[in-house]
N, C-alpha and C positions, 0 to 999 in steps of 0.2 A: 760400140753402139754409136750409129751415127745421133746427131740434135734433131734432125728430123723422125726419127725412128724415137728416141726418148721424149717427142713432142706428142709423137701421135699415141705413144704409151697414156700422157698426162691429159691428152684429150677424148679418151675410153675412158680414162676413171673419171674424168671431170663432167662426161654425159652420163654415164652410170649413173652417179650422184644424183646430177638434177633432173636427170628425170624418172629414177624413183622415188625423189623428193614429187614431180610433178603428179607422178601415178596415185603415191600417198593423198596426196591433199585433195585430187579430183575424188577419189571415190573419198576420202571425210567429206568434202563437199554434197558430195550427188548424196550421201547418208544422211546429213540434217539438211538435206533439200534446199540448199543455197542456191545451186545450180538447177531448181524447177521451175521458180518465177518471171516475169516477161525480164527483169534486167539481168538475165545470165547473163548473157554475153557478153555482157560489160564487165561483170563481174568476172568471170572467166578470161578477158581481154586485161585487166589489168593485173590479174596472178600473171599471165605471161610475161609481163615487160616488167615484171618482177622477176620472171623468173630466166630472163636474157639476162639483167643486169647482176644478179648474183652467180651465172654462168660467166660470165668477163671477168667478175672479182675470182670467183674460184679457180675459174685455170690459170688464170695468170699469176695465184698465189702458189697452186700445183706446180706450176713449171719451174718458179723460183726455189721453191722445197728441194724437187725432182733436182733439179739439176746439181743444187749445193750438196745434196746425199750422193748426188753421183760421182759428183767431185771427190768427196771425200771418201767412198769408198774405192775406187778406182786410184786415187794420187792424183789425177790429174789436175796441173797446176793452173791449165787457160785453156778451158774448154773450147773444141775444135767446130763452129760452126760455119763447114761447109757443105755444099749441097752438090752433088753432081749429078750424072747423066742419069746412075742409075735412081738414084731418090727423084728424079724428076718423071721418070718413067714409073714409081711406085705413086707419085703424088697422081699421076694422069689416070691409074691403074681408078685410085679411091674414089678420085671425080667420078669415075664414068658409074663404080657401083649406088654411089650415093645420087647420083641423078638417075639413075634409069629407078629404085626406089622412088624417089620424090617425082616420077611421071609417075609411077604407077597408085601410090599416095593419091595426087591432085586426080587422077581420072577416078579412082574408089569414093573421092567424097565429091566428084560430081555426077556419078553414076546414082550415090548416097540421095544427094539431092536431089535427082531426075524421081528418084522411089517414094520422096514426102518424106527425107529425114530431116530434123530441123538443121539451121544453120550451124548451135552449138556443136550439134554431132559431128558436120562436116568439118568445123574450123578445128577440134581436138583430131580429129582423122587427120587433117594437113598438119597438125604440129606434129604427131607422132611419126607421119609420113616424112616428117623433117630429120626430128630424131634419131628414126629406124636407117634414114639414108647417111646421117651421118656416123654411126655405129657400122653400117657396110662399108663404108668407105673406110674408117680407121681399121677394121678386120681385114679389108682386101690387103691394103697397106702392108699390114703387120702382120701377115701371110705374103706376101710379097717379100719382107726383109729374113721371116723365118727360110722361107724356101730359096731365096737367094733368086728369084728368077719371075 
């Protein structure tokens, strides 16, 4: 298993995590009506950059876990981080799913907003639109290395 292929494993579970932790806490939220008053947005705005910064700390503690377990199940004494042609053509693969997601994302919460949905709606529809794109892009990937092709 190449380090980009065991990278993009550690970055599936490290988006799983936070954003069923995000999913959690928005509907706690929208339930004791946190998120009804005129400063949602802020409020909603600062769970996010909360919830970047303990996405940085979790996968970068993931991959160091990930890798020392791989290490050690495997023998391998100096993990091999190289990248070649074909991981480059797998990386191009995820880009392309995880953007055409995140166009279709940005156009849904500006369509959202053309209909009179508030801003909150739209800005949670662009983060999931984020999300959703980056979960496509890791499964294209990792359909990529399962299929060989």
């Amino acid at each position: 298993m190449s380090s980009d292929e065991r990278n993009t494993y550690v970055s599936l579970l490290s988006s799983l995590l936070i954003n069923a932790y995000m999913i959690w806490h928005l509907v706690d939220m929208f339930g004791a009506g946190t998120l009804s008053g005129p400063d949602a947005l802020q409020i909603w705005a600062r769970m996010v950059l909360w919830v970047i910064c303990a996405a940085i700390v979790l996968t970068i503690v993931l991959t160091i876990l990930f890798n020392i377990v791989f290490a050690i199940a495997t023998g391998e004494k100096s993990p091999q981080f190289l990248s070649d042609e074909r991981d480059r053509v797998f990386e191009v693969r995820g880009m392309g799913a995880t953007t055409l997601v995140m166009i279709f994302g940005f156009i849904g919460a500006i369509v959202a907003l053309a209909l009179g949905q508030t801003p909150l709606f739209a800005f949670i529809q662009l983060y999931f639109s984020l999300a959703l794109g980056s979960l496509a892009g890791d499964l294209v990937k990792l359909a990529s290395y399962r299929h060989g092709g």
